[in-house]
C-alpha positions in Angstrom: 57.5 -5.7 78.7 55.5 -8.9 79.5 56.5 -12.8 78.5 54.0 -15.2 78.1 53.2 -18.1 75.7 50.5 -19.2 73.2 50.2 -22.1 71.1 53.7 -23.3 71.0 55.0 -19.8 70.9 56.8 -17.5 73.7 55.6 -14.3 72.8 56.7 -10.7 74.3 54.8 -7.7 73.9 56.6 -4.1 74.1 54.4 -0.5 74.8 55.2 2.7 73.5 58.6 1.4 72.6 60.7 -0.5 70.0 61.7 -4.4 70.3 64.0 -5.6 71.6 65.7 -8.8 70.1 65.9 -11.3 73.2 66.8 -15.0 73.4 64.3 -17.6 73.7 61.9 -15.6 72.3 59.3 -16.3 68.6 57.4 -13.1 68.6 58.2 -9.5 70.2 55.3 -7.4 69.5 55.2 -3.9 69.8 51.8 -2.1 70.4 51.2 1.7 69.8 53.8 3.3 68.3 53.9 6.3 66.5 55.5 5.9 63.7 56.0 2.4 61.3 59.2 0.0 62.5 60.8 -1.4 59.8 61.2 -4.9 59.5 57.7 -5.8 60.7 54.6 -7.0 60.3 52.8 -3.4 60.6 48.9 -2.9 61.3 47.6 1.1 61.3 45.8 1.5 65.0 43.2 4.5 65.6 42.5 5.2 69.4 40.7 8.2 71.2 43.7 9.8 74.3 42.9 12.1 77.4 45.2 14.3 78.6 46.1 13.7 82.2 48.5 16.3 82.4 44.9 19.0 82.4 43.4 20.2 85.5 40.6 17.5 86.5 38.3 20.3 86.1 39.6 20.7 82.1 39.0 16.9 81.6 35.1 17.2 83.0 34.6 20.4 81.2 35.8 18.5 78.0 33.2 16.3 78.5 29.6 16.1 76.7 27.3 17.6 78.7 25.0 14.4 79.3 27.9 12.6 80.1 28.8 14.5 82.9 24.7 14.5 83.6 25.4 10.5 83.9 28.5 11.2 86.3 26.9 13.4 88.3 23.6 10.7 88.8 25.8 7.9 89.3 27.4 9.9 92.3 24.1 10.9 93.6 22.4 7.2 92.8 25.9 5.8 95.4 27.4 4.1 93.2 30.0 2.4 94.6 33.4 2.1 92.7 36.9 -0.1 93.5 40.2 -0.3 91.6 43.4 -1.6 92.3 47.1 -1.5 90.4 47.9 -4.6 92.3 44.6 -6.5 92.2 44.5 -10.2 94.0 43.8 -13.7 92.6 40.2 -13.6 93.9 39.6 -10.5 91.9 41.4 -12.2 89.0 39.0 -15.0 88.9 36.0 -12.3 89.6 36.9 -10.7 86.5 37.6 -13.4 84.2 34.5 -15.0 85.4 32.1 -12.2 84.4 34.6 -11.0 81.5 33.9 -14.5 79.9 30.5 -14.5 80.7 30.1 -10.9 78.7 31.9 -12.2 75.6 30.0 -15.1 74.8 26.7 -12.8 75.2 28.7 -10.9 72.3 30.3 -13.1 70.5 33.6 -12.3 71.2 36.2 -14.7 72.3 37.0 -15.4 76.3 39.2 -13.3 78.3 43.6 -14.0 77.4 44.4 -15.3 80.9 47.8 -15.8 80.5 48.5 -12.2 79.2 46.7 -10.8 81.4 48.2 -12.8 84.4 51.7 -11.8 83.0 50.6 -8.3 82.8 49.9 -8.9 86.6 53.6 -10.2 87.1 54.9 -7.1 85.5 52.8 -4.3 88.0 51.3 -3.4 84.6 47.2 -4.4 85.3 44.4 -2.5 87.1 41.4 -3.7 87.6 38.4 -1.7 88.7 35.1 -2.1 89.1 31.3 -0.5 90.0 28.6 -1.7 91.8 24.6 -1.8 92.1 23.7 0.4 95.1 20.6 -2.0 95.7 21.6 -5.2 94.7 25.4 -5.2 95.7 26.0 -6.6 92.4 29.4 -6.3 90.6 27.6 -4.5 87.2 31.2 -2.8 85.2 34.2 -4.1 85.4 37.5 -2.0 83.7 40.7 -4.2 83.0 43.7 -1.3 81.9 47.4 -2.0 80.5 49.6 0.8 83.0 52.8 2.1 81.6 54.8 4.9 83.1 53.6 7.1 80.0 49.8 6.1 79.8 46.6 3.9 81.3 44.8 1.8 77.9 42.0 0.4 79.1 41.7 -3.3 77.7 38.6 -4.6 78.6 35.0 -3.2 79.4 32.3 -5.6 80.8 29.3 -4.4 82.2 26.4 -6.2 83.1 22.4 -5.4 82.3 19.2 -8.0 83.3 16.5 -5.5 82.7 15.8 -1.7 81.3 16.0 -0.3 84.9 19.3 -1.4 85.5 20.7 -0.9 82.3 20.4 2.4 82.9 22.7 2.3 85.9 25.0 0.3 84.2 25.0 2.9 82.0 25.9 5.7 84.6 28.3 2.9 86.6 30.1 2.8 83.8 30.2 6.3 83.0 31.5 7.0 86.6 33.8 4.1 86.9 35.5 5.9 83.8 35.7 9.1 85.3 36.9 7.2 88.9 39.8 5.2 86.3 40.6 8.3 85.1 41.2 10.8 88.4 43.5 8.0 90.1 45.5 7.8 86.9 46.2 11.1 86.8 46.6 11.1 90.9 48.9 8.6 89.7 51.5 11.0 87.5 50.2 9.1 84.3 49.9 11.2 81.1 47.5 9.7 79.2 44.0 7.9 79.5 43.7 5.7 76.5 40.0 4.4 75.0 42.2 1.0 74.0 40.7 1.5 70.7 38.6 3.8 68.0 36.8 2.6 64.7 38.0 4.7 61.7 35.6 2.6 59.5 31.6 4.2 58.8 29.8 0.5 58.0 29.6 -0.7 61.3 27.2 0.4 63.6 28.2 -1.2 66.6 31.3 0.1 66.6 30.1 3.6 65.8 27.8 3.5 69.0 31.3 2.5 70.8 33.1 5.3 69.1 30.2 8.3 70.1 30.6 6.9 73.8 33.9 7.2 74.0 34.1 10.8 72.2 31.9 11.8 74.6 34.8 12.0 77.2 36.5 14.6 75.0 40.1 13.6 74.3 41.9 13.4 71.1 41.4 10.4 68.1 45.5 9.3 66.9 46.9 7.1 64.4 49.3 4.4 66.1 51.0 1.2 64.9 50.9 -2.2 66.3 53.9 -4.1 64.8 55.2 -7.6 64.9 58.5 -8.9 64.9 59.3 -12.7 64.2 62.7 -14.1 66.1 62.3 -17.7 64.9 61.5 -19.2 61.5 57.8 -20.4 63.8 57.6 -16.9 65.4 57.6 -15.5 61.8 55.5 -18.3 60.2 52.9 -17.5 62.6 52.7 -14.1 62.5 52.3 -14.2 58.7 49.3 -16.6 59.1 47.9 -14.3 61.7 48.0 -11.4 59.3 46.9 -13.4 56.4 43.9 -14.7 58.3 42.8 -10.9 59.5 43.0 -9.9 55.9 40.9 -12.6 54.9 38.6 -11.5 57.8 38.4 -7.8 56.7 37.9 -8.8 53.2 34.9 -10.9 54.2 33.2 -8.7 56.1 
């Protein structure tokens, strides 16, 4: 479990496990769960698991055949890869920096410091991280949830200036995956988690997203994120949240 606030509201989140009612607290939410909680504000999840408990050699075989191609040339290119479960403020503020930077090239909104900081406090983030063998560069960086039952990665940011080395971002990233995935299972985890899979067919982004990450084998699952309200403001808020993603969906 991790404690942190937003907006006026002291939220906990809970992983691969029910609530649990504490003082003090507006919102427990309760991500990937697999089966509905009653009581709760419930939202259907799809994501895309690996099986750590396979031979290493079962998880590569698994694999699409260019994507090992892209592991094996990111090996022989020397690209250089880093991770740590315990990772230090400097690498914090390395991440967020180029996290944030990556987001507003997409569009999408800068990085939740004060989750993942609390993540931090709870031993529960890795960071990791690969970089350009000829410009030293910091090109992919990996931010994962740990749990003792399973890695979810969180955030992928990966950086590009020109066709040349979007390729090796390309193969850094491939590689930086597979490097995430050998020390998790090193680790005793049991599952490598995409942090996400699109079961819609409209958008293409997201579809391009999906093929990558199918292309590490693995196995697509229905989950549930729920949310619990504690206080009259925990539940307010949560209803507004829910009723603004609706509109969202509807919109789009």
């Amino acid at each position: 479990m991790i404690v942190y606030n937003k907006q006026f509201l002291k939220i906990a989140e809970f992983y691969y496990q029910p609530p649990v009612a504490e003082r003090g607290l507006d919102i427990a939410r309760c991500y990937y769960q697999q089966a509905p909680i009653e009581g709760t504000q419930q939202t259907v999840f799809h994501t895309l698991q690996i099986d750590l408990t396979q031979d290493a050699e079962q998880i590569l075989a698994a694999m699409k055949k260019d994507n090992r191609q892209q592991i094996r040339y990111a090996e022989r290119d020397g690209i250089a890869t880093e991770g740590s479960s315990a990772p230090s403020d400097e690498w914090m503020q390395q991440f967020f920096a180029f996290y944030d930077a990556f987001a507003q090239g997409k569009g999408l909104p800068p990085a939740n410091r004060a989750r993942l900081i609390a993540m931090r406090e709870a031993n529960m983030l890795d960071l990791s991280r690969a970089i350009d063998p000829q410009s030293g560069e910091t090109i992919v960086w990996h931010c994962t949830l740990l749990t003792p039952q399973a890695a979810r990665l969180v955030h992928s940011a990966s950086l590009a200036r020109d066709a040349a080395q979007s390729r090796t971002t390309a193969r850094a990233n491939c590689w930086l995956h597979w490097q995430d995935i050998v020390r998790f299972r090193e680790a005793g985890l049991a599952t490598y988690d995409f942090g996400g899979w699109y079961a819609g067919e409209e958008d293409e982004a997201k579809l391009r997203i999906n093929k990558f990450k199918e292309s590490f084998g693995g196995k697509v699952v229905q989950l549930y994120n729920v949310d619990r309200g504690l206080t009259l403001r925990g539940a307010v808020a949560i209803r507004a949240r829910h009723l603004l993603e609706n509109w969202k969906e509807r919109k789009n």
